[in-house]
N, C-alpha and C positions, 0 to 999 in steps of 0.2 A: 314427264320429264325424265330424260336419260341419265341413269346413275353411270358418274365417273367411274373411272377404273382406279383400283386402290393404287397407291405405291409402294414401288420396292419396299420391300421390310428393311433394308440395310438403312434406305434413304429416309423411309420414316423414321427410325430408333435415330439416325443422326440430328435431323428436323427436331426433336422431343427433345431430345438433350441441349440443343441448343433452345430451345426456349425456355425451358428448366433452367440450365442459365442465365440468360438473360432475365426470368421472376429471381432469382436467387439474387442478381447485381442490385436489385430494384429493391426487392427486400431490405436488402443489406442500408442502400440510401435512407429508405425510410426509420428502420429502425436505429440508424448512425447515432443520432441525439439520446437516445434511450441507453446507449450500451451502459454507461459507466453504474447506471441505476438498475440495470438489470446484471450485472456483475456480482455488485455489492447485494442485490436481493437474492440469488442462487448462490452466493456464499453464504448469505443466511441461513438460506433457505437446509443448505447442508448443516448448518454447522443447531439449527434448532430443530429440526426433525426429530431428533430422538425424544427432547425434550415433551415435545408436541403431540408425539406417537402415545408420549407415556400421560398424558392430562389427556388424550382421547379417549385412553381407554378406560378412566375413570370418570372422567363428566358425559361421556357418549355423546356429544352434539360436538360436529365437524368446528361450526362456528364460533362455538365457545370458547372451544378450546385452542384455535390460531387465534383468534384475539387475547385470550391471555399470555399465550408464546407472544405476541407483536407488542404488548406492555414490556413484558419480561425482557426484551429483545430492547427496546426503546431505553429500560432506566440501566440496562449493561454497555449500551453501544451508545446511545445519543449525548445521556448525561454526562459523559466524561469528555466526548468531543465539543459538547456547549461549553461546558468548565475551564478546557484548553485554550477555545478561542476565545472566549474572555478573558483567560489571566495574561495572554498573548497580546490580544491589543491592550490592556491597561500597560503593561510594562511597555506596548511602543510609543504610547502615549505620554506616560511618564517619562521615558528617555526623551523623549523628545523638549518636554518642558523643562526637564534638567539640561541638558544641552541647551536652549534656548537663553536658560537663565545664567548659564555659565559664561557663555561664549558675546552677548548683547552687549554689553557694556563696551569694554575694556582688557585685549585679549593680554595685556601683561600684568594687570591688576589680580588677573586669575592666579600668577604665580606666588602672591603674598600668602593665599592661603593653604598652598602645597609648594611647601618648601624643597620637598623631596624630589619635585617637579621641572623646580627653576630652571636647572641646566639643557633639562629637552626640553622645555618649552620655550625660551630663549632661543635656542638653536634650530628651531621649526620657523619661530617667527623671525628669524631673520634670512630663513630660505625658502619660506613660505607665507603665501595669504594664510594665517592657519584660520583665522578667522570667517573668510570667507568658506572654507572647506567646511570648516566643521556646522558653518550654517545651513550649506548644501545638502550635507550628510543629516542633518536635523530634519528640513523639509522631505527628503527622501524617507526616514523613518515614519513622519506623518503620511505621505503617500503610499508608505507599504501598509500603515493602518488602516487606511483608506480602503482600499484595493482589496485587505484582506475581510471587509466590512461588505463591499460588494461580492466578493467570492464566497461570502457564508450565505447571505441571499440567494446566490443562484445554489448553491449548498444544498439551502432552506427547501429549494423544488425539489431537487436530485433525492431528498430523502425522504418527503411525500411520496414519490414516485416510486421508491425501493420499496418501504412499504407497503405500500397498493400493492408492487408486485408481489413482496412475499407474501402477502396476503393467501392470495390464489395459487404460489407455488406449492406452500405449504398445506390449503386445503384440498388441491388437486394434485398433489405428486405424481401420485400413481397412476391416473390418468394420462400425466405429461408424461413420463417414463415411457407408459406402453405405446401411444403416439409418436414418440420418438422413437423406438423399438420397431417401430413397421416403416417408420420412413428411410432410416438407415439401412445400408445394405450388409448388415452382418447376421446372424443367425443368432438366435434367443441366448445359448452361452458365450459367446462373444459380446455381446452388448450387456450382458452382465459383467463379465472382468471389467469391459470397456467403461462402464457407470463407477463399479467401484474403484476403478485407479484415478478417476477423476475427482470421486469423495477423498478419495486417501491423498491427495493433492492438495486438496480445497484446508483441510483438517491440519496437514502438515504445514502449511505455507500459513495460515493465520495462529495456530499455537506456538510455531518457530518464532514470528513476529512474535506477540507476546512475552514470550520466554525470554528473548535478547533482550526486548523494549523496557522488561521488569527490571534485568538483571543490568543493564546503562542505568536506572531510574536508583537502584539501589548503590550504585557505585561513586553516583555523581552525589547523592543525599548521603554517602559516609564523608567524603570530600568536604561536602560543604558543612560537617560537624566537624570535622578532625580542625577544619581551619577556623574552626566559630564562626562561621557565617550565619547569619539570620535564617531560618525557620528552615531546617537543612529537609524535615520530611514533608515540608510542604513543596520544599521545589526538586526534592528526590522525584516526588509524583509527577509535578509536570513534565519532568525533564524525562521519564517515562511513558509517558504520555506522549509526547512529541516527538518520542523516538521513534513512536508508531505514522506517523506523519510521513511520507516520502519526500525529497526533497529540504527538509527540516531535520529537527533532533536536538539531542538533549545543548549542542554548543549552543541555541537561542539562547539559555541561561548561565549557561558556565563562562562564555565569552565577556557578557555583561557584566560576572559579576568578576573575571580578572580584571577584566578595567578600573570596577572600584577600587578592588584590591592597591591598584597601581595608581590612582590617584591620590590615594589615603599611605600614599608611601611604603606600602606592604609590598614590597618587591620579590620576596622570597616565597613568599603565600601566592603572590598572583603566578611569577613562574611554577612551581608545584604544581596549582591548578592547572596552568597550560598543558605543562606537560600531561599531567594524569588527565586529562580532558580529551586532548589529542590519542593518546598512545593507547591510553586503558578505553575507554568509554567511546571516543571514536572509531578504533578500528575494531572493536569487539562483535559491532554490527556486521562487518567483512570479511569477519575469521568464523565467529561461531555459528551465525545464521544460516551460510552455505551448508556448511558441515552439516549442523543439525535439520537441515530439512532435504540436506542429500541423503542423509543416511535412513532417512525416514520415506523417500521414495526411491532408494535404491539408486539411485544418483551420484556420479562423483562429483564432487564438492564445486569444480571448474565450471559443470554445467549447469549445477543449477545457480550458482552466482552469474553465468550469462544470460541464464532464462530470467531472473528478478528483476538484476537492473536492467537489461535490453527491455524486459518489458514496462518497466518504467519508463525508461526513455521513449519507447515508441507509442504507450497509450496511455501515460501518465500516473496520476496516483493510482486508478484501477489495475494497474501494469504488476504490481509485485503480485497479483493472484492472475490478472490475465495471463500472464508471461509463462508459468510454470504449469497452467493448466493447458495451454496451448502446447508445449512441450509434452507432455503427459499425455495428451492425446494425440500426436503425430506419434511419439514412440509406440502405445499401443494399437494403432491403426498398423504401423507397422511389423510390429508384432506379430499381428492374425494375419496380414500379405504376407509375413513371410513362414508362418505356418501351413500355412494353404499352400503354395511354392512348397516346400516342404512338404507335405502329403501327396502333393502331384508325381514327384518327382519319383518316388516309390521310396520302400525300406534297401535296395541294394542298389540305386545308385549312386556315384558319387556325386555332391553336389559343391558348389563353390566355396564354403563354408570350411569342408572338409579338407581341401586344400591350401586354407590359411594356415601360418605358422602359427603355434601356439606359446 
C-alpha cells in the first residue's frame, strides 16, 4: 500500500487548530450543565487549600484530610444557606397566610382595625379592586415559595455535584495545575502570575462579598433595635445572609417589616426604615463592594462593578465570581501579549505605548 504524501505544514497546523476547535465547542456543550457546580467547587477549592495543605501535613493521608476540609467546608457554607432558605419560605408562607386572612372576608372591615389606615385604604377601594390585587399578590407570594422549593431541589444536585468536585480538586491540585500548565501556551513563569491573579481574584471577590454582606446584616439588625422591632439580631443575620444571595438581599426583610410598621400605624418608624434601608444598606452594596474588591485587585472601582454585575446578568448567580475572574484573566493574558510585544520590539525602539500622552 502506497503511503500518501504528507501536507503542507501550514495546511496541517490550520486543519489541527481547527479541530481543536471544534473538540473545544463540544467540550464546552458538554460540560454547559456542570459550569455553575464547577465554579462554586474551584472557588472552594481556592479558598480551602490552605486550610487543607495545613491537616495534610499533620494527618499525612491525602484522603483524610479533603474529607475533613469537605465537612468543614459543608457546616461554613451549606448550613447557613439551608438556614436562609428556610427562614425565607417560612416568612413567604406566613405572609401569604397573613395576607390571605386580611384580605378574604371584607376589604373595608379591614379598616376598623387600623384606624391610621382608613383614609388610604378607602381611597384604594374606591379606585381599586384592592381586594382582588392584594389576592393576586398573595398567590404570587405562594408561588414564589413554590418555585423557590423547587430551585433548592435542583440546588440540592448542584451541591452534591460541587462537592464531588472539590473533592478531587482539592486532592489533586497539583496534578490539575501542572496539566493545565502544559496545555496552555504560556511559559512556567507566566502561568504562575497567571494562576495567582486568579487566586487573588477568587479571594478578593468572595471576602468583598462577605465583608459588605456582614456589614448590611449589621446595619439593618441596629435598624431594627433602634425601632424595637422583634428579634433585631436574628434578622440582622438573615438579612446578612441574603445579601450574599444575588438578585436578593437584605430588603426581603426590611420591606416586610415597613409594611408592618405601616399598618400598625407607625408611620414615622416605617418611613426611617425605608429610607435607612434604601439609602444605607441598599446602596452600600454599590459603593463599597466595587471599591473594596478593586482596590484589592488593582482595579478601578467602574470596572470591577461591570465585571460583578454583567457577570451576574450574563451567567447568573455564579456571575459575581464568573465575571471578575474572566476579567482577571483576559487582563493578565494580556499582560504577558503585551510583554512579549514588548521584548520583541527591543530596549531602543519606540513603541506605541510610548507615544501616548501621559
Amino acid at each position: 500500500m502506497k503511503e500518501h504524501d504528507p501536507l503542507p505544514p501550514n495546511y496541517s497546523q490550520a486543519a489541527l487548530g481547527g479541530f481543536v476547535l471544534i473538540g473545544l465547542v463540544l467540550c464546552y456543550l458538554i460540560a454547559a450543565p456542570f459550569v455553575p457546580a464547577l465554579v462554586w467547587s474551584v472557588t472552594l477549592a481556592v479558598l480551602f487549600a490552605p486550610l487543607e495543605t495545613i491537616l495534610r501535613s499533620r494527618l499525612r493521608w491525602p484522603g483524610l484530610s479533603v474529607s475533613v476540609t469537605l465537612l468543614l467546608a459543608a457546616i461554613m457554607v451549606v448550613a447557613p444557606v439551608i438556614f436562609v432558605s428556610r427562614a425565607l419560605i417560612d416568612t413567604i408562607a406566613g405572609s401569604a397566610s397573613e395576607v390571605d386572612a386580611l384580605f378574604t372576608d371584607d376589604w373595608r372591615s379591614a379598616t376598623q382595625g387600623y384606624p391610621g389606615l382608613s383614609p388610604l385604604l378607602v381611597w384604594i377601594d374606591n379606585h381599586f379592586d384592592a381586594a382582588q390585587m392584594v389576592q393576586s399578590f398573595s398567590s404570587r407570594l405562594q408561588g414564589w415559595g413554590a418555585r423557590l422549593v423547587v430551585g433548592s431541589l435542583a440546588g440540592a444536585i448542584n451541591l452534591l455535584l460541587t462537592f464531588y468536585f472539590l473533592f478531587y480538586l482539592l486532592r489533586d491540585r497539583k496534578w490539575i495545575l501542572q496539566a493545565l500548565g502544559r496545555l496552555m501556551p504560556l511559559s512556567g513563569q507566566e502561568f504562575i502570575g497567571f494562576a495567582e491573579r486568579l487566586k487573588q481574584t477568587v479571594f478578593a471577590t468572595v471576602w468583598g462579598t462577605a465583608a459588605v454582606s456582614a456589614l448590611q446584616g449589621v446595619l439593618g439588625g441596629l435598624m431594627f433595635w433602634w425601632l424595637d422591632l422583634p428579634s433585631p439580631v436574628f434578622w440582622g443575620i438573615i438579612m446578612g445572609l441574603l445579601a450574599i444571595v444575588p438578585f436578593l438581599g437584605a430588603f426581603v426583610i426590611w420591606v416586610p417589616a415597613a409594611v408592618f410598621l405601616v399598618v400598625n400605624g407607625e408611620w414615622l418608624s416605617a418611613a426611617v426604615l425605608t429610607i435607612w434601608g434604601t439609602l444605607i444598606v441598599g446602596l452600600i452594596d454599590n459603593v463599597i463592594y466595587p471599591v473594596l474588591v478593586g482596590r484589592q485587585l488593582a482595579l478601578h472601582s467602574l470596572i470591577s462593578f461591570i465585571a460583578i454585575i454583567g457577570g451576574i446578568a450574563v451567567f447568573g448567580a455564579h456571575g459575581f465570581v464568573l465575571g471578575p475572574l474572566i476579567l482577571a484573566a483576559t487582563l493578565t493574558l494580556l499582560e504577558i501579549l503585551r510583554s512579549r510585544m514588548d521584548a520583541r520590539t527591543g530596549n531602543g525602539e519606540m513603541t506605541a505605548q510610548d507615544t501616548l500622552p501621559s
